[in-house]
N, CA, C, O and CB atoms as a CASP TS submission, in Angstrom:
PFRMAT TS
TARGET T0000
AUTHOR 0000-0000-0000
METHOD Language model
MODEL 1
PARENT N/A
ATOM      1  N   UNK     1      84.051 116.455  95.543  1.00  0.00           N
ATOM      2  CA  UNK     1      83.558 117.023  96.773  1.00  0.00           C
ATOM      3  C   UNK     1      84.573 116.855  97.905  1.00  0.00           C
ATOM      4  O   UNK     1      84.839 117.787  98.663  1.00  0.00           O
ATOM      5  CB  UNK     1      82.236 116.384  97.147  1.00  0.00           C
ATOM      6  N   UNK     2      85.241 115.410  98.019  1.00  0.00           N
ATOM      7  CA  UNK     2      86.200 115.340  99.137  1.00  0.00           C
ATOM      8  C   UNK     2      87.424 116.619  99.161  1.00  0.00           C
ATOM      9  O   UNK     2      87.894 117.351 100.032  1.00  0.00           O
ATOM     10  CB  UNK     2      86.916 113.825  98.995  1.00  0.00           C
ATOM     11  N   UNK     3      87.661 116.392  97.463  1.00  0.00           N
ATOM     12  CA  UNK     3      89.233 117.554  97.513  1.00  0.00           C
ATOM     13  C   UNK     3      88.813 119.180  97.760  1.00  0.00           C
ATOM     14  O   UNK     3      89.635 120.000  98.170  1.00  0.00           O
ATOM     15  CB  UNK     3      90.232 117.573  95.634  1.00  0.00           C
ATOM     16  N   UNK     4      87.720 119.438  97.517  1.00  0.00           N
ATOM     17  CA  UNK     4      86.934 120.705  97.997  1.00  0.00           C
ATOM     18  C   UNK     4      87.041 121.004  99.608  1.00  0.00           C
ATOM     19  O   UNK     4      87.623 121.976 100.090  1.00  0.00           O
ATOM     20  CB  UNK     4      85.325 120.494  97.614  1.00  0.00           C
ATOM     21  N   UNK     5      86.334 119.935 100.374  1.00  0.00           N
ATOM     22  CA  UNK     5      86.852 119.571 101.904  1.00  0.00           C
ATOM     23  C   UNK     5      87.855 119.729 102.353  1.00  0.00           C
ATOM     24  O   UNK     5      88.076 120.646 103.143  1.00  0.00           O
ATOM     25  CB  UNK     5      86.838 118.520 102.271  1.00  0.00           C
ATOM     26  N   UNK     6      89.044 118.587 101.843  1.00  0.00           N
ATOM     27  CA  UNK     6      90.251 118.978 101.951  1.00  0.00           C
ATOM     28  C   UNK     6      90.990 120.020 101.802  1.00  0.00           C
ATOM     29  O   UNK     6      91.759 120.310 102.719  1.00  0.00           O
ATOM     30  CB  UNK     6      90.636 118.487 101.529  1.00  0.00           C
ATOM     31  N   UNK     7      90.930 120.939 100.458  1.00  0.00           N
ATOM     32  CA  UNK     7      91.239 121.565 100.171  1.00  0.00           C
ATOM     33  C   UNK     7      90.954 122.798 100.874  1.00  0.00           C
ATOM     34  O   UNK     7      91.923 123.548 100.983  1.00  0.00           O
ATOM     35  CB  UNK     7      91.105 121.332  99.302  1.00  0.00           C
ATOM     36  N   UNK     8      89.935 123.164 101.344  1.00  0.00           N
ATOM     37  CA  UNK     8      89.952 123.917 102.621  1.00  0.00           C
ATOM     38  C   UNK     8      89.693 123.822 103.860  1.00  0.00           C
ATOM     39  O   UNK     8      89.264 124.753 104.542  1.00  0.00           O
ATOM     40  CB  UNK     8      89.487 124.602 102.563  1.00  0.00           C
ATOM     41  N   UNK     9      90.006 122.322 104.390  1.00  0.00           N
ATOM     42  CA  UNK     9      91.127 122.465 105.551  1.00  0.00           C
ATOM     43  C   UNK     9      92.242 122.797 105.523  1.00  0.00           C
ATOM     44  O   UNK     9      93.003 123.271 106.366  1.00  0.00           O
ATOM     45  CB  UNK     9      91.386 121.594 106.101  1.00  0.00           C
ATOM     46  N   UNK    10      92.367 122.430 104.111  1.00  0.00           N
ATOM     47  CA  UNK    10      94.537 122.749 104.408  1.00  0.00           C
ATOM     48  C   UNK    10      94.801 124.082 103.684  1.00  0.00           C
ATOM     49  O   UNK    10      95.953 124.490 103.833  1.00  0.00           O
ATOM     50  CB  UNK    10      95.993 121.249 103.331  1.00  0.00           C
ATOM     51  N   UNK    11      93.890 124.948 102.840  1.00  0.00           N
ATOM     52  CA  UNK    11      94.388 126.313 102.351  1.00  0.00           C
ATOM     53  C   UNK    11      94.453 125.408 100.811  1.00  0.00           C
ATOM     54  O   UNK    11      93.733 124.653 100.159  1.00  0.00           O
ATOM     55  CB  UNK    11      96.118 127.148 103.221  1.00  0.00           C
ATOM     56  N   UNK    12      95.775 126.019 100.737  1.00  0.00           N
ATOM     57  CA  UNK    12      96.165 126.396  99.618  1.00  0.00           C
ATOM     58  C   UNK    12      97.303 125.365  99.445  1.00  0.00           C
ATOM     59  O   UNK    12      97.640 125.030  98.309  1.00  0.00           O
ATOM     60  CB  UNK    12      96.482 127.871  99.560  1.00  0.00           C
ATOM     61  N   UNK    13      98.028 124.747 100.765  1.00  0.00           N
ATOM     62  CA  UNK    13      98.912 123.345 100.359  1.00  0.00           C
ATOM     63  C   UNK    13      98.183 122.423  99.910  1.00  0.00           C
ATOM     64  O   UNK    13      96.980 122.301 100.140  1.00  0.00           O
ATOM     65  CB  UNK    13      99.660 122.644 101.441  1.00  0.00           C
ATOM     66  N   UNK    14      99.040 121.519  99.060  1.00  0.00           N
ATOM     67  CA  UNK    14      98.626 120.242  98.379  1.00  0.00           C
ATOM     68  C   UNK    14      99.070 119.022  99.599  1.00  0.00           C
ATOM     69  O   UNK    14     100.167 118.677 100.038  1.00  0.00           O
ATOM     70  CB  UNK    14      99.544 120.059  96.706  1.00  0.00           C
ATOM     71  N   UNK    15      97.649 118.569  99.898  1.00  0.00           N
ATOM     72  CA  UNK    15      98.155 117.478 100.302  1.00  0.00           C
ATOM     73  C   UNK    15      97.775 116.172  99.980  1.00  0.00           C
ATOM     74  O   UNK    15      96.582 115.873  99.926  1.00  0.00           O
ATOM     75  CB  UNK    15      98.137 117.558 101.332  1.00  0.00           C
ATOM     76  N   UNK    16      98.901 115.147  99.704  1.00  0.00           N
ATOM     77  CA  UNK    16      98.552 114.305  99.251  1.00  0.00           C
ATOM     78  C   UNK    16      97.827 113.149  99.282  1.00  0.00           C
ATOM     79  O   UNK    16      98.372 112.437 100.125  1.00  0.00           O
ATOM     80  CB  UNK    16      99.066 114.254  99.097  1.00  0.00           C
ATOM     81  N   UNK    17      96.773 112.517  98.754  1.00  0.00           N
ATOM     82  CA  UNK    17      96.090 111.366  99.790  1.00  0.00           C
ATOM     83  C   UNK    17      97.022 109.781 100.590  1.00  0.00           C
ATOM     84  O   UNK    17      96.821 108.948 101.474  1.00  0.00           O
ATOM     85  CB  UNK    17      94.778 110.689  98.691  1.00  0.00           C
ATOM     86  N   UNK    18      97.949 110.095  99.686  1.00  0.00           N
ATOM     87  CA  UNK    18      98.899 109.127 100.302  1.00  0.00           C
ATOM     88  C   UNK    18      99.517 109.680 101.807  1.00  0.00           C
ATOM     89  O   UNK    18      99.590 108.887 102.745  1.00  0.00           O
ATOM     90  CB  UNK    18     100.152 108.888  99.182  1.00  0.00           C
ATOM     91  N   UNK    19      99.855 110.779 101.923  1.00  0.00           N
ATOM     92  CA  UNK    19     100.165 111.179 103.188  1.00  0.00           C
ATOM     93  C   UNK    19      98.904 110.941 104.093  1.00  0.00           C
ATOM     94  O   UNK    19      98.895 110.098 104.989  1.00  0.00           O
ATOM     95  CB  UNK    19     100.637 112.628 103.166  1.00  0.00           C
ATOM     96  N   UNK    20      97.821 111.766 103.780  1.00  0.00           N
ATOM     97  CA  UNK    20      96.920 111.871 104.417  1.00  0.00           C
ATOM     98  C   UNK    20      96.278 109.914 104.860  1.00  0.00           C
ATOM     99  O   UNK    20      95.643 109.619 105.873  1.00  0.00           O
ATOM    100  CB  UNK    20      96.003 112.994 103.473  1.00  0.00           C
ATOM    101  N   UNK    21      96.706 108.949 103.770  1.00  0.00           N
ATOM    102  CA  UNK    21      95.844 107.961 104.381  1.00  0.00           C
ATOM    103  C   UNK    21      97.061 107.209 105.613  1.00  0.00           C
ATOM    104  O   UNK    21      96.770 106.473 106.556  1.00  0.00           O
ATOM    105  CB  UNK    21      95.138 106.755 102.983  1.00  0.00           C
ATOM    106  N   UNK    22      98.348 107.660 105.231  1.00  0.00           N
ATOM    107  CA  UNK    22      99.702 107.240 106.027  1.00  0.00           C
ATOM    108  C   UNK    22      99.008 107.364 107.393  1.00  0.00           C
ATOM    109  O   UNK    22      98.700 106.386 108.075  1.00  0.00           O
ATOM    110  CB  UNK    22     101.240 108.334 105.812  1.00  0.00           C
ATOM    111  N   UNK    23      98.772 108.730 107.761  1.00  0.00           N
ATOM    112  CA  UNK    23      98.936 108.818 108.762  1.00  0.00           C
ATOM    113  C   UNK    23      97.173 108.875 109.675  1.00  0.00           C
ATOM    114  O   UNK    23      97.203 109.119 110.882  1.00  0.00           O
ATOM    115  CB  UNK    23      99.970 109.954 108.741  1.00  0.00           C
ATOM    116  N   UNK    24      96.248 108.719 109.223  1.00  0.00           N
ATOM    117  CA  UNK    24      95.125 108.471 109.643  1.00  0.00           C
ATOM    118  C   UNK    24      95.460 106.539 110.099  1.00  0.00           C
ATOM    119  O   UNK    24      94.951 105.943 111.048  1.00  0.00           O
ATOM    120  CB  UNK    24      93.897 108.995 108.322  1.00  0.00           C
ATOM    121  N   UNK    25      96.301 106.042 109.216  1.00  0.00           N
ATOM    122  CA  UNK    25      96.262 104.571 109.577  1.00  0.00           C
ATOM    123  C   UNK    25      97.117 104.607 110.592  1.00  0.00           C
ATOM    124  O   UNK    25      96.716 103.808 111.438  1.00  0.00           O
ATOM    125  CB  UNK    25      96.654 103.513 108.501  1.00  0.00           C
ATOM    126  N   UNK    26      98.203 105.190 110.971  1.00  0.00           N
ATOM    127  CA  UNK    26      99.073 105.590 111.976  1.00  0.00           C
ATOM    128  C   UNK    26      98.236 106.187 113.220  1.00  0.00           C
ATOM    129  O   UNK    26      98.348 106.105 114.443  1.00  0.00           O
ATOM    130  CB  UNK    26     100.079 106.614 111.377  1.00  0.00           C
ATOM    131  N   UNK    27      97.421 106.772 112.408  1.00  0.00           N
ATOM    132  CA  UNK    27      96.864 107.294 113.886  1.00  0.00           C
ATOM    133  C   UNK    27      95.540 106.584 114.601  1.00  0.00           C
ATOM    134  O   UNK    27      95.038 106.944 115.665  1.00  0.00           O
ATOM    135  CB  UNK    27      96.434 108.884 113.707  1.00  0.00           C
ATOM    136  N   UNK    28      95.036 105.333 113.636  1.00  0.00           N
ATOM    137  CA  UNK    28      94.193 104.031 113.833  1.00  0.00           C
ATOM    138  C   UNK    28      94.691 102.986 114.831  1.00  0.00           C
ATOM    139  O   UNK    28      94.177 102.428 115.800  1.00  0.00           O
ATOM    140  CB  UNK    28      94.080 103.308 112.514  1.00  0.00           C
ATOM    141  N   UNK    29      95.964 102.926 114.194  1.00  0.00           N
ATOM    142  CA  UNK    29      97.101 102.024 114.965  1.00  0.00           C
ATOM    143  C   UNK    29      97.364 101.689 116.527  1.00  0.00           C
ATOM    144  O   UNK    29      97.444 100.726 117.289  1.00  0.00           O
ATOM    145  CB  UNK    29      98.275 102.611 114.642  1.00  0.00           C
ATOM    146  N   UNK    30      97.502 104.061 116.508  1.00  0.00           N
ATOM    147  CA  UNK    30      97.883 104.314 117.632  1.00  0.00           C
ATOM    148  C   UNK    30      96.856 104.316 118.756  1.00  0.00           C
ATOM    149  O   UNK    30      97.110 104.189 119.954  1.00  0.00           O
ATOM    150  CB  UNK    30      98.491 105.379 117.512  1.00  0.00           C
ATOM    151  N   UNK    31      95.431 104.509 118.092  1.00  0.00           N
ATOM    152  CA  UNK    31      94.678 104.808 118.537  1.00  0.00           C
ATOM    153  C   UNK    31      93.873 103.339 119.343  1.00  0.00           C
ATOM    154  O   UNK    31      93.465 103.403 120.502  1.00  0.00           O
ATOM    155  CB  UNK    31      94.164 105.626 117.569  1.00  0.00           C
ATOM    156  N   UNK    32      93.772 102.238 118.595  1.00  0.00           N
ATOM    157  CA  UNK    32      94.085 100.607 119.202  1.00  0.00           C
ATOM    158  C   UNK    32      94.904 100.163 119.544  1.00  0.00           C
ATOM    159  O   UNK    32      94.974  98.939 119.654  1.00  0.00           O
ATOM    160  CB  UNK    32      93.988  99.693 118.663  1.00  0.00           C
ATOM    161  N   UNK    33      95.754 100.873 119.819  1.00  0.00           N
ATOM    162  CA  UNK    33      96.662 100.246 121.257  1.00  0.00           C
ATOM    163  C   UNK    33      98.152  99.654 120.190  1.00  0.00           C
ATOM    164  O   UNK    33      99.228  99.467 120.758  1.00  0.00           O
ATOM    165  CB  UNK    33      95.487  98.397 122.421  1.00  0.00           C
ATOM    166  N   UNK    34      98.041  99.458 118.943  1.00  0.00           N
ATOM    167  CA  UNK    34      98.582  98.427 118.149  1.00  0.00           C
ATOM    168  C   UNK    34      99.983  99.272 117.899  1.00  0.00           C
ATOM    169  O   UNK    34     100.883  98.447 118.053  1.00  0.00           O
ATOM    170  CB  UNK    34      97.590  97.954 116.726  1.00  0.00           C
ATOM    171  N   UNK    35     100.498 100.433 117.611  1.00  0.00           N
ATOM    172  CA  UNK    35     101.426 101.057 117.332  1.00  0.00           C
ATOM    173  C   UNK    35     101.648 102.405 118.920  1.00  0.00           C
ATOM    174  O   UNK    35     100.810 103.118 119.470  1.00  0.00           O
ATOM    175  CB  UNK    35     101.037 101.578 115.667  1.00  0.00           C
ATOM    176  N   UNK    36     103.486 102.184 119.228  1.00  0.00           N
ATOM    177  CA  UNK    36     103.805 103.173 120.461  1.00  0.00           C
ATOM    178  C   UNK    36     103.645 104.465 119.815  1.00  0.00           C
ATOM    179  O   UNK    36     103.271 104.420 118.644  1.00  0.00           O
ATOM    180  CB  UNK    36     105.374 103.032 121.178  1.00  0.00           C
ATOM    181  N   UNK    37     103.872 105.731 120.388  1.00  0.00           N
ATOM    182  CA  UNK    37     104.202 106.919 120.074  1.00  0.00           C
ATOM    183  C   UNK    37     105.338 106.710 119.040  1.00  0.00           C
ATOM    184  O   UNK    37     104.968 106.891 117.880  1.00  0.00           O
ATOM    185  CB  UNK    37     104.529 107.716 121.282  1.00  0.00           C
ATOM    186  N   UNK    38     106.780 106.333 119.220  1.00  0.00           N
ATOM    187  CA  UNK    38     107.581 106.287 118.575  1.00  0.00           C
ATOM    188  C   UNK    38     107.190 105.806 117.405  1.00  0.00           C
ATOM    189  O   UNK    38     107.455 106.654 116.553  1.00  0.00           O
ATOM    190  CB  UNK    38     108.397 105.827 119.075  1.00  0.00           C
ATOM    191  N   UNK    39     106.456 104.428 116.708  1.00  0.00           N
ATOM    192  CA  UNK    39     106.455 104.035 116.034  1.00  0.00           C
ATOM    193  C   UNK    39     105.272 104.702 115.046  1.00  0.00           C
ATOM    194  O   UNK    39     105.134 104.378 113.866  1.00  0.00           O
ATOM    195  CB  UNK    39     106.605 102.987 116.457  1.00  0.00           C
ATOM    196  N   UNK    40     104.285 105.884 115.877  1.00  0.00           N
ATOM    197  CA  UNK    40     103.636 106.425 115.040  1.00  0.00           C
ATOM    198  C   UNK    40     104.528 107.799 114.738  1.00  0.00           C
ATOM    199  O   UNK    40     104.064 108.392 113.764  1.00  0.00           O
ATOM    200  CB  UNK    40     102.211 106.539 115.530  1.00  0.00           C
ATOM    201  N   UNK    41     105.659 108.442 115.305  1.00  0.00           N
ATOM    202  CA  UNK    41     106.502 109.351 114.501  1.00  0.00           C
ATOM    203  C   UNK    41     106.798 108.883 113.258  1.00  0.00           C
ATOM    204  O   UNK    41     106.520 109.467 112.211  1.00  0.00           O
ATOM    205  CB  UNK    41     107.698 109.647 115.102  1.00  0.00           C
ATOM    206  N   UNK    42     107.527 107.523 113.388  1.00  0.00           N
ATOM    207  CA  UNK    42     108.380 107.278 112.569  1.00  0.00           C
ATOM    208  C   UNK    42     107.510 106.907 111.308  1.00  0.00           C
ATOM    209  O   UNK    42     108.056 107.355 110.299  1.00  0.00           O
ATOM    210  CB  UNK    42     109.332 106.296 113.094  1.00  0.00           C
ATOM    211  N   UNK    43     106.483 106.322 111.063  1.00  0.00           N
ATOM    212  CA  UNK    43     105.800 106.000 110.247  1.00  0.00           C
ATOM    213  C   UNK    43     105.163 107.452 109.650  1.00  0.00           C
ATOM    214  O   UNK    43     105.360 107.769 108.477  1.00  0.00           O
ATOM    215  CB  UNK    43     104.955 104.968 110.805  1.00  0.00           C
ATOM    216  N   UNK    44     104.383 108.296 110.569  1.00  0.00           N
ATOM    217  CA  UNK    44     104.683 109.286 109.762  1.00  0.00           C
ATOM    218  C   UNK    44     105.801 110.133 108.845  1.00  0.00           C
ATOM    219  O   UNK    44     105.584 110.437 107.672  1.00  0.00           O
ATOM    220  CB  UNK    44     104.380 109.757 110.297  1.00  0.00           C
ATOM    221  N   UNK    45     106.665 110.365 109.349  1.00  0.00           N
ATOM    222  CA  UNK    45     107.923 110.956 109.303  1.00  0.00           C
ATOM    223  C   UNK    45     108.492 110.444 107.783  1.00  0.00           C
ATOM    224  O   UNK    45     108.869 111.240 106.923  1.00  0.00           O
ATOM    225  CB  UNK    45     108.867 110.469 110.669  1.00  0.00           C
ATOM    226  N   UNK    46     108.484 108.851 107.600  1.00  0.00           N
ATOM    227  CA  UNK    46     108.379 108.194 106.789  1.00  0.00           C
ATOM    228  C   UNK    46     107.597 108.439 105.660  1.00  0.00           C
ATOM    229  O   UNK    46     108.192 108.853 104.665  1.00  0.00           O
ATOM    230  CB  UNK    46     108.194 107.387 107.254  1.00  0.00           C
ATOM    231  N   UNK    47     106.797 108.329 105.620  1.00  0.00           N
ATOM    232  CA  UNK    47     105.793 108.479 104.055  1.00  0.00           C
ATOM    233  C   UNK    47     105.845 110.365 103.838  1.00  0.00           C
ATOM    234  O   UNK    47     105.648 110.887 102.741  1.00  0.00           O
ATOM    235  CB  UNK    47     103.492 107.719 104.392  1.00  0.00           C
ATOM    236  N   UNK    48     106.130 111.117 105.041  1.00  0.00           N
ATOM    237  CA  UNK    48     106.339 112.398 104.228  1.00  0.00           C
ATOM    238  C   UNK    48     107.312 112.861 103.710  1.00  0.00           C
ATOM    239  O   UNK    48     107.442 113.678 102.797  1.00  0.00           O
ATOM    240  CB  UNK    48     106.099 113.272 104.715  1.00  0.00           C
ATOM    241  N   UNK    49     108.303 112.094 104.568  1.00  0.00           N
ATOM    242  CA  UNK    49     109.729 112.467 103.793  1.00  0.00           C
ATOM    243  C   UNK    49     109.650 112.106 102.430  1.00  0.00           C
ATOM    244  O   UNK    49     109.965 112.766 101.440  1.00  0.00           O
ATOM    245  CB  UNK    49     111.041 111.707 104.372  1.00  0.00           C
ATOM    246  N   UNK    50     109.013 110.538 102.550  1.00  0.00           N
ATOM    247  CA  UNK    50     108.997 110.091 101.002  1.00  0.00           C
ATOM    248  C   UNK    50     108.220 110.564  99.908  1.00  0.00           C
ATOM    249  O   UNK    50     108.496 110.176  98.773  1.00  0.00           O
ATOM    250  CB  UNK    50     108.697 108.891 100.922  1.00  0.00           C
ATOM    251  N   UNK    51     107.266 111.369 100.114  1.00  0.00           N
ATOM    252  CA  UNK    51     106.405 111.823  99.531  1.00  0.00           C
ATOM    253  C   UNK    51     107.085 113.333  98.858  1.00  0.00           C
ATOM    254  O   UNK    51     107.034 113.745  97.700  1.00  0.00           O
ATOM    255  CB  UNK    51     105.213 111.833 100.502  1.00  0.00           C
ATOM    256  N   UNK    52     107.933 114.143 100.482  1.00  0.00           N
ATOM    257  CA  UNK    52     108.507 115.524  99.628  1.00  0.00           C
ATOM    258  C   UNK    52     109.940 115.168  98.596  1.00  0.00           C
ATOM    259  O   UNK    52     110.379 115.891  97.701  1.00  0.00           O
ATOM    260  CB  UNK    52     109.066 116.869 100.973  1.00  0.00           C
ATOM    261  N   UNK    53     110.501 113.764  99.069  1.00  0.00           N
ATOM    262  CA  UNK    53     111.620 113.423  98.250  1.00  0.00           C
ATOM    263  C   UNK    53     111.186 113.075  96.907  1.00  0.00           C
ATOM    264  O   UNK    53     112.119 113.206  96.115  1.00  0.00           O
ATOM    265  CB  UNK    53     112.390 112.335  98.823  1.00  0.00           C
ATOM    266  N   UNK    54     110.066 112.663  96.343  1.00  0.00           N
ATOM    267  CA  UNK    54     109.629 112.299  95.336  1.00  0.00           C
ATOM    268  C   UNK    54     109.072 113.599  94.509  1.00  0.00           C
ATOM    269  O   UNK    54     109.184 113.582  93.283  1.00  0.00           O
ATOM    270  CB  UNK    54     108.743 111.274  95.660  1.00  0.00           C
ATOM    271  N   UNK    55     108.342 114.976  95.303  1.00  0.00           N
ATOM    272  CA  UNK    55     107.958 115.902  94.667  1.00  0.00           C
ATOM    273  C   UNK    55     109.106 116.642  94.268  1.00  0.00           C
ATOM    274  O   UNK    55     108.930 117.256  93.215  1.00  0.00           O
ATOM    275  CB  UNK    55     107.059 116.542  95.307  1.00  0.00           C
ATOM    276  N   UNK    56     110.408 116.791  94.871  1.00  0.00           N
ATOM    277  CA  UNK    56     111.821 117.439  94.898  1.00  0.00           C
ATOM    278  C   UNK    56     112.358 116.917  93.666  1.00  0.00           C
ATOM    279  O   UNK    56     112.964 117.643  92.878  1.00  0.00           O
ATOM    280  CB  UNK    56     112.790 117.067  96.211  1.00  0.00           C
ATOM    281  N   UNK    57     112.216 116.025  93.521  1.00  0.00           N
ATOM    282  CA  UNK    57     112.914 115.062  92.068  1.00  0.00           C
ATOM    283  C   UNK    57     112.046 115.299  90.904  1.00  0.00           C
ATOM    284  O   UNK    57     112.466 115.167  89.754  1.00  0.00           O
ATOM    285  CB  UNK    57     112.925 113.179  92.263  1.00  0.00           C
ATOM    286  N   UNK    58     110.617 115.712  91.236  1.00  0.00           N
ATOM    287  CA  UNK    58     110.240 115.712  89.782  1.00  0.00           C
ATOM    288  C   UNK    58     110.665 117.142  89.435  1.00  0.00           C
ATOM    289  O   UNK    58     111.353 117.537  88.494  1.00  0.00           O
ATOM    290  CB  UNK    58     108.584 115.375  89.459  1.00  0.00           C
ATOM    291  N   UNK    59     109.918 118.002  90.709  1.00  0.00           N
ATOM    292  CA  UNK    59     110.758 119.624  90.168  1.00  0.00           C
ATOM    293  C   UNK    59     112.018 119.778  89.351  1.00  0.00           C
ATOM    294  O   UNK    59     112.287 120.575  88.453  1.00  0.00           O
ATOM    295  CB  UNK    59     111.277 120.459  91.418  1.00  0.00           C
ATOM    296  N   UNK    60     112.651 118.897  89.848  1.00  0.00           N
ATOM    297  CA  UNK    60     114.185 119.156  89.532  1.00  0.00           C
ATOM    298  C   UNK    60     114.178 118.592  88.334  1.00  0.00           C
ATOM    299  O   UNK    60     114.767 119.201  87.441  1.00  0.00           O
ATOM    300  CB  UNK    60     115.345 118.535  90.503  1.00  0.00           C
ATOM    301  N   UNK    61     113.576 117.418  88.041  1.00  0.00           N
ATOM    302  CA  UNK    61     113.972 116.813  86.412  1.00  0.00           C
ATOM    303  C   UNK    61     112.994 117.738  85.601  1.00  0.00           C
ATOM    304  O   UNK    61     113.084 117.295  84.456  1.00  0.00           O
ATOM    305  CB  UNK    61     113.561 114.855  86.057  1.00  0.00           C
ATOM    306  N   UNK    62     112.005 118.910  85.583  1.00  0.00           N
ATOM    307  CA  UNK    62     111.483 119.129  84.617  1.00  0.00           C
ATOM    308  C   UNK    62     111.981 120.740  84.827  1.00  0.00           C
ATOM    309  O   UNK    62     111.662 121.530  83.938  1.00  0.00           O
ATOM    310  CB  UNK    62     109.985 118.598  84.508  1.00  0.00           C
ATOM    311  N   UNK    63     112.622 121.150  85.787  1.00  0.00           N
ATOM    312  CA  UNK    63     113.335 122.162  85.905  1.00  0.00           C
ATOM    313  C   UNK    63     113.164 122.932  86.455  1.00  0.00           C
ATOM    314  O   UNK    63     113.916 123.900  86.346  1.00  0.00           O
ATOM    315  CB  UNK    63     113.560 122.560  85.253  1.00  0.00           C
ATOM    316  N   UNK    64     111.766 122.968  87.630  1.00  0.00           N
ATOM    317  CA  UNK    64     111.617 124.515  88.113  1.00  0.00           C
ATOM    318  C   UNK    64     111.468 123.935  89.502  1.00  0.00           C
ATOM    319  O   UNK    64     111.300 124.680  90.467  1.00  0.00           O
ATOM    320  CB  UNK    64     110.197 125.629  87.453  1.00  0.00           C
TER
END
């Protein structure tokens, strides 16, 4: 039922729950005072890069 939800908020992109919990905690953070603006870019910025660098590598090792 959740990925149904998800799945149409976001269309037709995949998004991942690891991104998605990255940055809800980023935005918890920011939201208690506990993390600046900057440090909620970067933390985002962070787990998606890492997330599309990891989908880029599997494409590539299985070939398409």
């Amino acid at each position: 039922m959740i990925e149904k939800v998800i799945g149409r908020l976001f269309g037709s992109q995949r998004l991942s729950y690891r991104r998605l919990l990255a940055w809800l905690a980023s935005c918890g953070f920011f939201a208690a005072g506990l993390l600046d603006g900057d440090g909620w870019v970067a933390i985002t910025i962070t787990y998606v890069g890492t997330d599309a660098a990891a989908r880029a590598l599997g494409a590539w090792r299985s070939g398409g």
